[in-house]
C-alpha positions as CSV (number, residue, x, y, z in Angstrom):
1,X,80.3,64.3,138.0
2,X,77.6,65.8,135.8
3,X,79.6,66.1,132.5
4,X,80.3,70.2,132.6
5,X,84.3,69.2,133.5
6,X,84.6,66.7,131.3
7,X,84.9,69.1,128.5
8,X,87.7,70.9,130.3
9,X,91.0,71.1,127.3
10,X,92.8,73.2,129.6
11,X,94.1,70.5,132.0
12,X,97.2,69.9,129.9
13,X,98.3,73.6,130.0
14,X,101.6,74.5,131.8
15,X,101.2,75.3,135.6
16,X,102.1,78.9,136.1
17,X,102.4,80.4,139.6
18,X,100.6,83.3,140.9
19,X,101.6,85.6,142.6
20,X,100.0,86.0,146.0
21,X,100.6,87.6,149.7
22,X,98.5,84.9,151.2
23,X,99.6,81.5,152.0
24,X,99.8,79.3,148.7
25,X,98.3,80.7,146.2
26,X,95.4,78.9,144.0
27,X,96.2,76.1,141.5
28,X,96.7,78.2,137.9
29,X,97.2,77.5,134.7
30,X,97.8,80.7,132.5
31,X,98.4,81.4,129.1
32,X,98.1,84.6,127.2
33,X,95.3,86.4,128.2
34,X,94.0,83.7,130.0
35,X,94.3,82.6,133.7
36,X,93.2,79.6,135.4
37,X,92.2,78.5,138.5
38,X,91.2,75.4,141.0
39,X,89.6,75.7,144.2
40,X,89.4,72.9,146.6
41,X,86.9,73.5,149.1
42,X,86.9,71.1,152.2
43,X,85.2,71.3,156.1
44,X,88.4,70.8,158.3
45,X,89.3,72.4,162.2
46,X,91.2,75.2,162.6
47,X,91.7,77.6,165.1
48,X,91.9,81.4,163.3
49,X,91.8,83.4,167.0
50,X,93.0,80.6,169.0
51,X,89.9,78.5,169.9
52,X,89.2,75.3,167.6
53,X,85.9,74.8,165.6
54,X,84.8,73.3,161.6
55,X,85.2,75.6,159.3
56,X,86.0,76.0,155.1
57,X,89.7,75.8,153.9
58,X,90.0,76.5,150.2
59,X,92.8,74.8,148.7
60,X,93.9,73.7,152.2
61,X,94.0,77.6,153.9
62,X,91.8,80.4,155.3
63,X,90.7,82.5,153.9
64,X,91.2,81.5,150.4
65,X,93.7,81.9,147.6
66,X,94.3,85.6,146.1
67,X,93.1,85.2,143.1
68,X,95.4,87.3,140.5
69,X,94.6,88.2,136.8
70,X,94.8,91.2,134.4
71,X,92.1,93.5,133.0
72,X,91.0,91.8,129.9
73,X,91.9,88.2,131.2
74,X,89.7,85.4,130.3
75,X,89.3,83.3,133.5
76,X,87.9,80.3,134.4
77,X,87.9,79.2,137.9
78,X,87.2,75.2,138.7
79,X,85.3,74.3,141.9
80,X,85.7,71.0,143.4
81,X,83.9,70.8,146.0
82,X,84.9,68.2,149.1
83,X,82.5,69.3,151.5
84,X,79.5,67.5,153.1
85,X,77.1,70.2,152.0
86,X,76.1,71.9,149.0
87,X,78.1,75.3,147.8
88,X,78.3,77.7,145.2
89,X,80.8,80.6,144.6
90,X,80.1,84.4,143.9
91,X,82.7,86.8,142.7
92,X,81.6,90.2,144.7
93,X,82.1,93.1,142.6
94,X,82.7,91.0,139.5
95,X,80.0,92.6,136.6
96,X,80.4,89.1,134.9
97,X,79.3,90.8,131.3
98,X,77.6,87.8,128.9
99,X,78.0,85.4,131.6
100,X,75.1,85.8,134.4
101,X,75.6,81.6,134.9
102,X,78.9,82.4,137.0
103,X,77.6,84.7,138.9
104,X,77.3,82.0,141.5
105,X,73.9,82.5,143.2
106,X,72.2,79.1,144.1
107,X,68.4,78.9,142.3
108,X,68.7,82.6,140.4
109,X,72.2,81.8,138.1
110,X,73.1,77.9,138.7
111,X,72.3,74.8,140.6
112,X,74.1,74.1,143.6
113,X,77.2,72.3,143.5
114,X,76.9,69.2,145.5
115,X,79.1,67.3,147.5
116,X,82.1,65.2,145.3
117,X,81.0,67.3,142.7
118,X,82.7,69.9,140.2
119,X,81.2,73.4,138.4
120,X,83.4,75.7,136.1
121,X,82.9,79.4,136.1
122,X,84.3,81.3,133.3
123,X,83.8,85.1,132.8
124,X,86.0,88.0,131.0
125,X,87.9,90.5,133.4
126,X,86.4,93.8,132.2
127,X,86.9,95.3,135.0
128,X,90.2,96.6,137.7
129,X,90.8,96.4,141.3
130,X,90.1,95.3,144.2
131,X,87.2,92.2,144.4
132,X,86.8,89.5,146.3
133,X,85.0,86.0,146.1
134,X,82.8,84.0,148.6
135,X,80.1,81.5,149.2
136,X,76.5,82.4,148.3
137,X,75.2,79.3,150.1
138,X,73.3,80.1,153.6
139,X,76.0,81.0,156.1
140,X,78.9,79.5,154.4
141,X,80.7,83.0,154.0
142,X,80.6,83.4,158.3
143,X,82.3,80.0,158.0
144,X,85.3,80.9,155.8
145,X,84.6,80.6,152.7
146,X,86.0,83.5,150.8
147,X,89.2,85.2,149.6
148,X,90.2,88.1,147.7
149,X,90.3,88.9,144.3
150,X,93.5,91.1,142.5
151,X,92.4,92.4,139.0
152,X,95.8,94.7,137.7
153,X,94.9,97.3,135.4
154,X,96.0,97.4,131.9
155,X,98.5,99.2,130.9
156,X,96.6,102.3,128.8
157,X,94.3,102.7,132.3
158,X,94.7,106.0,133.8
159,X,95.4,106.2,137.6
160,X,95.0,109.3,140.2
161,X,98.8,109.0,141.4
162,X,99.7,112.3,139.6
163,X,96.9,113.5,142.1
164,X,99.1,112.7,145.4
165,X,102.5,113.7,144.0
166,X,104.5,115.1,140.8
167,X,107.8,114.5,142.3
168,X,109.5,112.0,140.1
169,X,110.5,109.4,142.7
170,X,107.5,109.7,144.8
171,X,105.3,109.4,141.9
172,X,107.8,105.9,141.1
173,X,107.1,104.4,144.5
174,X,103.6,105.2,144.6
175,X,103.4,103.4,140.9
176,X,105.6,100.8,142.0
177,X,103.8,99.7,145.5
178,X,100.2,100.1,143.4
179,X,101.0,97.0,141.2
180,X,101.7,95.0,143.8
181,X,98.4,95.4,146.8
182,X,98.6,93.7,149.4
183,X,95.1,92.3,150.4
184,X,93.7,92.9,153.8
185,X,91.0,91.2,154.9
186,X,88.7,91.8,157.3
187,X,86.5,89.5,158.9
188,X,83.7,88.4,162.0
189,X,84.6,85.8,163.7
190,X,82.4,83.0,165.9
191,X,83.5,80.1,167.9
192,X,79.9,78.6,166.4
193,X,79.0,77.2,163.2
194,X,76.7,79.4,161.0
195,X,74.3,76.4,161.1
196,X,74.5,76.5,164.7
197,X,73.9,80.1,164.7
198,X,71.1,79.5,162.7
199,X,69.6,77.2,164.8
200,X,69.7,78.9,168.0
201,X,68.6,81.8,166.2
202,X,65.4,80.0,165.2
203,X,65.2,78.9,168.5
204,X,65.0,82.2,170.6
205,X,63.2,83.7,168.1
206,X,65.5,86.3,167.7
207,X,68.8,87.9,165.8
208,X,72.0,87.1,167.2
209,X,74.5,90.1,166.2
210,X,77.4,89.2,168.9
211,X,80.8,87.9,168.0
212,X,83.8,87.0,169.6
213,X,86.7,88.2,167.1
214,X,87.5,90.8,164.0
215,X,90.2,88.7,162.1
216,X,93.2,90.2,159.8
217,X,93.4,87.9,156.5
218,X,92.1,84.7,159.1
219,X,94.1,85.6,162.2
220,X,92.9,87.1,165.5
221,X,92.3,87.0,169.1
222,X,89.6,87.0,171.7
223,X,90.2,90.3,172.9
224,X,87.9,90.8,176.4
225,X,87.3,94.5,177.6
226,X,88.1,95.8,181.0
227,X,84.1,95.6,183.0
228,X,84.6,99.9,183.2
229,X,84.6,99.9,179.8
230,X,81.4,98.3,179.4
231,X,79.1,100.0,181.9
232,X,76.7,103.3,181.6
233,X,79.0,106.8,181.4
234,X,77.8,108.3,184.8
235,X,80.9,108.9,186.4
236,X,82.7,106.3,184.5
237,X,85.4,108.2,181.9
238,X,86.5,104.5,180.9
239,X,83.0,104.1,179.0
240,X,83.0,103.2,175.4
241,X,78.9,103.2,175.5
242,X,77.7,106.0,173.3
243,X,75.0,107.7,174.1
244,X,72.7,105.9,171.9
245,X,74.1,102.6,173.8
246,X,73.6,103.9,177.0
247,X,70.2,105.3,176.1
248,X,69.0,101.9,175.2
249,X,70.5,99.9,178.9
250,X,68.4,103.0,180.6
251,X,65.1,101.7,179.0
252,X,65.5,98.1,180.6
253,X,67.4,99.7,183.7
254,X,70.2,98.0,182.5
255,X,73.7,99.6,183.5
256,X,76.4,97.6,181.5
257,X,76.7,95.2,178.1
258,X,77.6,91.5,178.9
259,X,81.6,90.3,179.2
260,X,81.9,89.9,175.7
261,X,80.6,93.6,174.9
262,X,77.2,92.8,173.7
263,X,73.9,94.3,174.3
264,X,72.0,92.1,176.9
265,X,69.6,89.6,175.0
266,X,66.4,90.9,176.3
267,X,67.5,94.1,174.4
268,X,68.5,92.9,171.0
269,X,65.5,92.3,169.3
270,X,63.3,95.3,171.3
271,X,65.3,97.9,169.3
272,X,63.9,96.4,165.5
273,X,60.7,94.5,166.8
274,X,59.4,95.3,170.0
275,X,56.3,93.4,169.8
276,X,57.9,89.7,168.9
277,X,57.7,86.9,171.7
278,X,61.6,86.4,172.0
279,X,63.3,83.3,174.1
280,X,66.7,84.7,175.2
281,X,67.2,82.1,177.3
282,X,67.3,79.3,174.6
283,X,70.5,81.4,174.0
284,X,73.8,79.9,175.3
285,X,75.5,82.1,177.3
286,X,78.7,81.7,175.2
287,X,77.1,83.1,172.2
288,X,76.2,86.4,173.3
289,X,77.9,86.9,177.1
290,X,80.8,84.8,178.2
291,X,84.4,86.0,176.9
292,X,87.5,84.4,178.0
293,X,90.6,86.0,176.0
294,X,92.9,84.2,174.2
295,X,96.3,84.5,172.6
296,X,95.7,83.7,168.7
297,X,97.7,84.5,165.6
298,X,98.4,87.6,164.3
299,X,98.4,89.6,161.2
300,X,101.6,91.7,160.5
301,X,102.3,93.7,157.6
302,X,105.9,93.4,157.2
303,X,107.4,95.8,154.7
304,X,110.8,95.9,153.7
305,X,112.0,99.4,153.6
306,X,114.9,100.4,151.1
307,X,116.9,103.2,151.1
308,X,115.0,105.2,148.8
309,X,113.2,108.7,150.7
310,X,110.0,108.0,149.6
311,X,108.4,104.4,150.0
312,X,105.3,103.3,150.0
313,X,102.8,99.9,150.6
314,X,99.5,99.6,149.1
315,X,96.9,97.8,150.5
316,X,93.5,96.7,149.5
317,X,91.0,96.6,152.1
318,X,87.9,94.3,152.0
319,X,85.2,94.1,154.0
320,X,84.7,90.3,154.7
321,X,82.0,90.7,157.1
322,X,78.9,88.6,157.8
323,X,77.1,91.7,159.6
324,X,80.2,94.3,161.5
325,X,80.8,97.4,160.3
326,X,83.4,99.6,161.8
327,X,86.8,101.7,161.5
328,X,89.5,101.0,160.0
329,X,92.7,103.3,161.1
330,X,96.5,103.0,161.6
331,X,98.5,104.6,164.1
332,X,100.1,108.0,162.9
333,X,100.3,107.0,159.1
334,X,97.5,109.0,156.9
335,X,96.5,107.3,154.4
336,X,95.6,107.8,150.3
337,X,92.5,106.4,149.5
338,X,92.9,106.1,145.6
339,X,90.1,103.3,144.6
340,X,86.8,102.8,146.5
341,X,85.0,98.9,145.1
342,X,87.6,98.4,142.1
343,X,87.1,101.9,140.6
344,X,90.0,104.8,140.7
345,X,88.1,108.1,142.1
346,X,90.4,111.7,142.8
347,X,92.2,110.4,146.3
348,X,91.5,111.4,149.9
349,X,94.0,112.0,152.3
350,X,92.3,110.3,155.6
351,X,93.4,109.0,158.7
352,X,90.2,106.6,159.0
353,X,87.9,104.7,157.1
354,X,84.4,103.5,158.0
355,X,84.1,99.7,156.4
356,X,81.1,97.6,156.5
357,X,79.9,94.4,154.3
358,X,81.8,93.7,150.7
359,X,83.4,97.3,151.3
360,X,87.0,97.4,149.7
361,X,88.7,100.4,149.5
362,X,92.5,100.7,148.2
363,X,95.0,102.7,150.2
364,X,98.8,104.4,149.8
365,X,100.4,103.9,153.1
366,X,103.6,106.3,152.9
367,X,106.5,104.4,155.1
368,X,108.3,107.2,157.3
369,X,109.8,106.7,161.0
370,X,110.3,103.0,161.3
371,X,109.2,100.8,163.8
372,X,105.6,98.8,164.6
373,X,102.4,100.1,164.2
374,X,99.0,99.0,165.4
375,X,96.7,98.4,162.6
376,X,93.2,98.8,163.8
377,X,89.5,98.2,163.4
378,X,87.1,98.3,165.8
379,X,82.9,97.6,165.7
380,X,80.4,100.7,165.5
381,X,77.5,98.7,165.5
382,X,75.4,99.6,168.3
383,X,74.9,95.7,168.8
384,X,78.2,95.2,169.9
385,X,81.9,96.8,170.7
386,X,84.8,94.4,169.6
387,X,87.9,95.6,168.6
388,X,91.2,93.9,167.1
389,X,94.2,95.0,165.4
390,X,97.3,93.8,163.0
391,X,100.4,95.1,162.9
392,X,102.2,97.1,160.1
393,X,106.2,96.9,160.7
394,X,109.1,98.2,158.8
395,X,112.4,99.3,159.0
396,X,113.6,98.3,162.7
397,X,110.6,97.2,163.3
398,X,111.3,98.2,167.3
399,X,107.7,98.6,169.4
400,X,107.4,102.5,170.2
401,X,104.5,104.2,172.0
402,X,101.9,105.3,169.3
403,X,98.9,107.8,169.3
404,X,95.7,105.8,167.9
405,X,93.2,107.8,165.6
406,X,90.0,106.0,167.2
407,X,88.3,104.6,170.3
408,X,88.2,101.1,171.1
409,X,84.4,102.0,170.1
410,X,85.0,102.9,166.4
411,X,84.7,106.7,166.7
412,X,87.3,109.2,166.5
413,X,89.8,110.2,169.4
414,X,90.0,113.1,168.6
415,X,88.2,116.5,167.0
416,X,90.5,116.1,164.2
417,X,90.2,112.8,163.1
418,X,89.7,113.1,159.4
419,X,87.7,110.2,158.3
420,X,86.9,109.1,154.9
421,X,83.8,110.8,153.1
422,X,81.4,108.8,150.6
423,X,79.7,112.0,149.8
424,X,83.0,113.7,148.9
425,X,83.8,110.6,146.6
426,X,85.0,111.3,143.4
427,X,85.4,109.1,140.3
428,X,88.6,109.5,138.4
429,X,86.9,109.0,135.5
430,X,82.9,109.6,136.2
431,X,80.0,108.4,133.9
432,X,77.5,111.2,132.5
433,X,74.2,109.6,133.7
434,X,70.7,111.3,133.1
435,X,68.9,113.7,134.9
436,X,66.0,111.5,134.6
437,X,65.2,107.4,134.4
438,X,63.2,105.5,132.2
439,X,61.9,103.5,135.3
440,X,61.6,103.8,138.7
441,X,60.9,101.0,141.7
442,X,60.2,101.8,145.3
443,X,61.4,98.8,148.0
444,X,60.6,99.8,151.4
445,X,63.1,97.8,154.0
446,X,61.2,96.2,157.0
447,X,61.0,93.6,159.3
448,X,58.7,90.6,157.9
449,X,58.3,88.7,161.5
450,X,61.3,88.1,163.7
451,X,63.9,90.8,164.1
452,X,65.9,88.1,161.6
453,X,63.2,88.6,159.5
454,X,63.2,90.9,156.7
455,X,62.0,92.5,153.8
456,X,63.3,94.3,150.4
457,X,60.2,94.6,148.9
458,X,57.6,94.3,151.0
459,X,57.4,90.3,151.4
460,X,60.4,88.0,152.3
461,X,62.3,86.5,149.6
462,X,60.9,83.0,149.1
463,X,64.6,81.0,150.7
464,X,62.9,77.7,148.7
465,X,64.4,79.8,145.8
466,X,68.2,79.8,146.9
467,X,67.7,77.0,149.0
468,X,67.4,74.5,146.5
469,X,66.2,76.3,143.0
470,X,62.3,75.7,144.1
471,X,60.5,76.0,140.6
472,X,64.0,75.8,138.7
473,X,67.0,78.7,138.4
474,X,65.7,81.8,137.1
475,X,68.0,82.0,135.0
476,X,66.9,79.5,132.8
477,X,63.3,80.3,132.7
478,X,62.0,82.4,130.2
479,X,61.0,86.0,132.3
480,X,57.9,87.6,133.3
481,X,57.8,91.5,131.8
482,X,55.8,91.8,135.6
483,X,57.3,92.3,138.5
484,X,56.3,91.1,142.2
485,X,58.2,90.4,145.5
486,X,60.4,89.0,144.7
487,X,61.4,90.1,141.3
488,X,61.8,93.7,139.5
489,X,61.8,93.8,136.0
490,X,63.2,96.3,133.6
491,X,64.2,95.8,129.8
492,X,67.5,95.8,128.5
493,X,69.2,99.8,128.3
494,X,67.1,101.3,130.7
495,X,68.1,103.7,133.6
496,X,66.5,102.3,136.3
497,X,66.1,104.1,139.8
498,X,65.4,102.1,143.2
499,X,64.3,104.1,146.1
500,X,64.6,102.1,148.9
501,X,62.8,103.5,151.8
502,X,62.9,102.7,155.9
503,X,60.0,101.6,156.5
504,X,60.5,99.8,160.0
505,X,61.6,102.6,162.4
506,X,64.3,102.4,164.0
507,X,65.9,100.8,161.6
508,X,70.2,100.0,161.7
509,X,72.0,100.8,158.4
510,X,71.7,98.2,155.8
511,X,74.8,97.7,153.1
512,X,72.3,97.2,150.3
513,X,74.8,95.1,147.5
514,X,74.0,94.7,143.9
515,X,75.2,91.6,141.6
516,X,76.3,92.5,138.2
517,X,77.1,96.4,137.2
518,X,77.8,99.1,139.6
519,X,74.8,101.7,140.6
520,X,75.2,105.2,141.6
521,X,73.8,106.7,145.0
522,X,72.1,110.1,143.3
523,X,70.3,111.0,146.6
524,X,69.7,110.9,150.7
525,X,67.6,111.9,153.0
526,X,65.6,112.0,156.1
527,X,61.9,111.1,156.1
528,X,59.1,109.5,153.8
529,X,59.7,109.8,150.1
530,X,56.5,111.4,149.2
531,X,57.3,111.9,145.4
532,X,56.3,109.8,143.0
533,X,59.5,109.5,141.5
534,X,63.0,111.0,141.7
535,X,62.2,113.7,139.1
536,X,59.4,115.5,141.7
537,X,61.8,114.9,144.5
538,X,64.8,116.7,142.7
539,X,62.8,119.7,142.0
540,X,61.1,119.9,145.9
541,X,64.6,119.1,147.7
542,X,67.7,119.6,145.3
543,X,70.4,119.9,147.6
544,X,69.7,116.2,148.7
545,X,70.6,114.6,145.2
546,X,73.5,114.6,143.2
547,X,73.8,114.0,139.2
548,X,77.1,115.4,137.9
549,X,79.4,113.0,139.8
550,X,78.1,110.8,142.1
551,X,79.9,107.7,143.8
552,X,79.7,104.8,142.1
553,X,80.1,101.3,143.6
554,X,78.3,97.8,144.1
555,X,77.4,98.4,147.3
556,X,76.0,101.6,149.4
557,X,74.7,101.3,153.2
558,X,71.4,102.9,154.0
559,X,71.1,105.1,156.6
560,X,70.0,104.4,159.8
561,X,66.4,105.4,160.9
562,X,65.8,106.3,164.3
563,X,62.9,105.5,166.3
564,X,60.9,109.2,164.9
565,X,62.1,109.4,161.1
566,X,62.3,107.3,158.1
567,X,65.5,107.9,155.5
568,X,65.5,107.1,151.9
569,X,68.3,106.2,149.6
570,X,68.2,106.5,145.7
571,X,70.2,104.4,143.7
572,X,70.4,104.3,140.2
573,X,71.9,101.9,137.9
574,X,71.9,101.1,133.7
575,X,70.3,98.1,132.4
576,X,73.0,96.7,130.2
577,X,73.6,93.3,131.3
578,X,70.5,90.8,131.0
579,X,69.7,88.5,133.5
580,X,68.6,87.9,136.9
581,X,70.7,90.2,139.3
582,X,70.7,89.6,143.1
583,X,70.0,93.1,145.5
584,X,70.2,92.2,148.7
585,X,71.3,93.3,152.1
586,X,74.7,92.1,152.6
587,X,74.3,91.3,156.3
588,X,74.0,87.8,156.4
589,X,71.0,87.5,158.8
590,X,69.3,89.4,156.7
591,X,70.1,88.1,153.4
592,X,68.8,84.5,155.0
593,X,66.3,86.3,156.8
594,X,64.3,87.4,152.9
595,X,65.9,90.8,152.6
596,X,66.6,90.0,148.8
597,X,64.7,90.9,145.0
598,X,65.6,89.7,141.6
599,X,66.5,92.2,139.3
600,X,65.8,90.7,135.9
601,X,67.2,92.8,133.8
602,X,66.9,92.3,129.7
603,X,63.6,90.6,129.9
604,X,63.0,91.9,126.5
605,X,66.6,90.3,125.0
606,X,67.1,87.4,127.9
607,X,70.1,85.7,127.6
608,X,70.6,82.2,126.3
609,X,72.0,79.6,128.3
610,X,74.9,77.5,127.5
611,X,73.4,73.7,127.4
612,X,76.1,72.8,129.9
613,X,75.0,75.1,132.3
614,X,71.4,74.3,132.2
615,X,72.0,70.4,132.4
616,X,74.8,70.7,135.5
C-alpha cells in the first residue's frame, strides 16, 4: 500500500451502524459530526435479472451500500479495492468544496487505485439530499459499481412541505416519511461485460445502445415483448413504435425492431453517422436481437401502513443509468416531487417523471387504498423499448387490477397524463444570478468518427488522460490561463456561460453532467446560436432564456436535434471552487467515446495539493 492509509487514526473509533434500506449497510465509524465509511470492492457472479455474469459487489452486495450522513458531516470514505483492475470512486452530485482530490476522476483529481490497493476520500457535506456514488473508471458503472448516497438536512434547513399541506397531521407524516427516503435505483442492465461491450463495439465499428433489463435497486427480469408490439403501426393497434421509430424501419424497408426491442443493427449507427463503414455482423446476436425472458428478483416497496389517515413514503429516485432514459410512474398514486438533484424547489403534483443519466428526483407518495401497485419505468430512447417494473405494497397488500399512467413505450396513456416539468422547476430557495457573465465558452456536440465517437469541444477528449493519467493528474500540475480541447479555463469567481450547441444533426439528447457546483439552464432553443454571446441572444429572442429563477442542478439533457435543425442549450455556472472539473456527457459510450472538457476553474488561485495525495 502506498502510505496514504497508513496515517488513518480513525480505525480505533467505535463502530456505529447506519441506517440503510439496502442490504447491509457500509462499514462506519461515526463520531460527532463525523461519519466513516469502508467500501470493499470485489469482481464476483451474480445474477441481478436472473441470468449469471462478473460483475462489482461493494462490501459483498449490488448495488452498493447507502451511504448515510448529515449536512455538515465530515466524511471520509476508505476504498479497498479487491478487484483485478484498476478503479476509482466519484460521488455524483457531491460539490466536494476544498477538496477537488476526492472527486474521484482517474488522470484529472487522482491516480487510479490499483488492485490490493487502498485510497481515502475525505470531503465536508455542504450540501442535502439525494446523491449517489459510482465508478469513474471506463465501464465499471454498467458493471455495478455504484450506490446511493443519503445527505439529511440539518435541522435550521427550510423544506417545501408547508407547500403540499397545512393540515397538522398531514404536514407530521409528510415530515416524518421525508427523514427517512427510501432509495430507488434505477439501472441498465447487460448479460455482457462493459469490456466485452467495448470490444465488440470496437469491432463493428459501431454504438451498441440495446440492453436486456431496467433493474430496481439490482433486481429485475428479462421482460420480452409480444412480436405485435414490435412491428410498423399499419393496422397493428398493439404497436409501441412511434412515429419517429417507425419512420426510421421505412427508410431501410424494415417493418419491425429485433426480439429484444431494438432497432436492427444496420440502423443504429445510420441515424448519427451515415457515412461510417459499420460491421453489424461482428455483432452477436445476443447483444442487440435474441431475448429469452426470465423470472429474476424483484423490487418491492413494502410499507407498513398505520392507522393514522394520512401516511406517506418518500422515495429518492436516481438515475443509475449507463445510457436509458425513460418514465418513471406508479399506478394511480400522484406523486410530490419536492427535491430535483439534492436541492428543495416549490413541489409538483405529477403522475410521471421523465429520468435519464445521474437524474434523482425525491418524491411524497401519499398511501391511500391498500393493496399492490406496479412501479414502473419504461425506455424512451428511440434506440430501444424495454420496460420493467417494482412493486409498491401496503396495507393488505392484495393484487387488484390497476390503471397504468404510461405505455410500455415511455409515453403517456393518456391526454391527461401530467408529467413532470423542468421548465416549470422551481427552487425553494433560488440564487440571484446576473443578467450577464464575465465569460462565455461555445462547445459544439458532434460525432468525432464512429457513432461512439464524440465530441464536447470540437476534438475528442484525449482517453490517455483518464486512462492512466498520460502527462500526470491535472490536478497536480500547475494550469494553463489558455484553454484548448480539452480544457476550458476561467479564474476563480467568475460567471461563466457554456453554450453548448448540436452540431451533428440529428443528434439524440445528451445528459450533459457537471463535477463540482451546480449550473443553471438560463436558455433553449431551436437552431444555430448565431450570437456572440448570451447577452445579444437575450435581447434578439427573450422568451427563450430565463434569469429570475431558473432550474438548478448538476446535470441538464440537451435537446434532441432532428435531421433539419440544430438546438442550443445555455448553461451557466459560478466559478467558486478551483480545480479541474469534469463536463461530460453522462452516457457512458460517449463519455469513453471523448465527449468530455476540463473545466479548470481557479487557475488564478489553484489549489494546493495535500502531499499524500500527490505521492499515492
Amino acid at each position: 500500500m502506498r502510505g496514504l492509509t497508513n496515517s488513518l487514526v480513525w480505525l480505533t473509533a467505535a463502530l456505529a451502524a447506519v441506517p440503510s434500506v439496502l442490504a447491509s449497510p457500509a462499514k462506519v465509524r461515526s463520531s460527532c459530526g463525523y461519519k466513516k465509511f469502508e467500501l470493499t470492492l470485489t469482481w464476483e457472479k451474480g445474477s441481478p435479472d436472473g441470468v449469471e455474469r462478473d460483475l462489482i459487489k461493494v462490501n459483498g452486495q449490488f448495488p452498493g451500500p447507502t451511504l448515510e450522513f448529515t449536512e455538515g458531516d465530515h466524511v471520509e470514505v476508505l476504498v479497498h479495492n479487491k478487484m483485478p483492475f484498476n478503479t476509482t470512486v466519484h460521488y455524483h452530485g457531491i460539490e466536494q468544496k476544498g477538496t477537488p482530490w476526492s472527486d474521484g476522476v482517474p488522470g484529472v483529481t487522482q491516480r487510479q487505485v490499483q488492485p490490493k490497493e487502498s485510497f481515502l476520500y475525505k470531503f465536508e457535506a455542504t450540501q442535502y439530499g439525494s446523491y449517489w456514488y459510482h465508478a469513474h473508471q471506463l465501464g465499471q458503472l454498467e458493471d455495478g459499481m455504484l450506490g446511493a448516497i443519503i445527505i439529511h438536512p440539518k435541522k435550521s434547513r427550510a423544506t417545501p412541505f408547508s407547500k403540499i399541506t397545512t393540515d397538522a397531521a398531514e404536514l407530521k407524516a409528510i415530515t416524518d416519511a421525508a427523514a427517512k427516503p427510501y432509495p430507488l435505483i434505477l439501472s441498465d442492465w447487460r448479460h455482457r461485460t462493459a469490456e466485452d461491450i467495448i470490444a465488440i463495439t470496437h469491432a463493428a465499428n459501431m454504438e451498441l445502445p440495446c440492453f436486456d433489463s431496467i433493474l430496481f435497486n439490482g433486481k429485475g427480469s428479462v421482460n420480452c415483448l409480444a412480436p405485435e408490439k414490435l412491428k410498423v403501426p399499419v393496422n397493428n393497434t398493439a404497436s409501441l413504435l412511434t412515429a419517429q421509430q417507425a419512420q426510421v424501419l421505412g427508410l431501410a424497408n424494415i417493418t419491425s425492431f429485433t426480439p429484444k426491442g431494438c432497432m436492427p443493427p444496420p440502423l443504429i449507427s445510420k441515424t448519427v453517422a451515415p457515412n461510417v463503414t459499420v460491421y453489424p455482423e461482428k455483432v452477436p446476436a445476443d447483444v442487440l436481437g435474441q431475448c429469452t425472458s426470465t423470472n429474476g428478483p424483484k423490487e418491492v416497496i413494502k410499507v407498513e401502513k398505520g392507522s393514522e389517515s394520512s401516511a406517506y413514503i418518500a422515495i429518492d429516485l436516481i438515475g443509475a443509468f449507463s445510457l436509458i432514459t425513460g418514465t418513471f410512474s406508479i399506478d394511480e398514486h400522484q406523486v410530490w416531487v419536492y427535491a430535483v438533484d439534492g436541492e428543495y424547489i416549490i413541489p409538483q403534483k405529477v403522475e410521471a417523471i421523465s429520468i435519464t443519466n445521474g437524474d434523482r428526483y425525491s418524491i411524497l407518495v401519499k398511501l391511500t387504498e391498500q393493496g399492490t401497485f406496479p412501479v414502473r419505468f419504461a425506455s424512451t430512447q428511440n434506440s430501444q423499448i424495454l420496460v420493467s417494473a417494482a412493486s409498491l405494497v401496503y396495507g393488505s397488500g392484495a393484487p387488484k387490477t390497476t390503471k397504468p399512467y404510461i405505455l410500455e413505450n415511455g409515453l403517456n396513456a393518456t391526454a391527461t397524463t401530467i408529467f413532470f416539468s423542468q421548465k416549470a422547476q422551481k427552487q425553494l430557495e433560488p440564487i440571484t444570478i446576473p443578467k450577464d457573465s464575465d465569460v462565455t465558452h461555445k462547445l459544439n456536440i458532434r460525432t468525432a468518427g464512429a457513432s461512439y465517437e464524440w465530441a464536447l469541444n470540437n476534438n475528442k477528449f484525449p482517453a490517455s488522460i483518464m486512462d492512466h493519467g498520460a502527462d500526470g493528474v491535472a490536478l497536480f500540475k500547475a494550469p494553463s490561463s489558455a484553454s484548448d480541447n480539452a480544457t476550458i479555463s476561467n479564474n476563480l469567481d467568475q460567471w461563466v456561460d457554456l453554450i453548448i450547441v448540436t452540431a451533428t444533426k440529428p443528434t439524440p439528447p445528451h445528459p450533459i453532467h457537471k463535477h463540482g457546483t451546480k449550473m443553471w439552464q438560463i436558455g433553449a432553443g431551436i437552431g444555430d446560436f448565431t450570437w456572440a454571446n448570451v447577452k445579444e441572444a437575450a435581447a434578439a429572442v427573450p422568451q427563450f432564456f430565463n434569469f429570475v429563477d431558473p432550474p438548478h442542478r448538476d446535470g441538464f439533457a440537451t435537446a434532441q436535434a432532428s435531421p433539419f435543425n440544430a438546438t442550443w442549450t445555455v448553461l451557466r455556472y459560478h466559478a467558486t471552487e478551483a480545480g479541474p472539473w469534469l463536463l461530460h456527457c453522462h452516457v457512458q459510450s460517449h463519455l469513453i467515446g471523448g465527449m468530455t472538457v476540463i473545466l479548470q476553474d481557479g487557475v488564478d488561485k489553484w489549489p494546493v495539493v495535500p502531499k499524500a495525495i500527490e505521492n499515492y
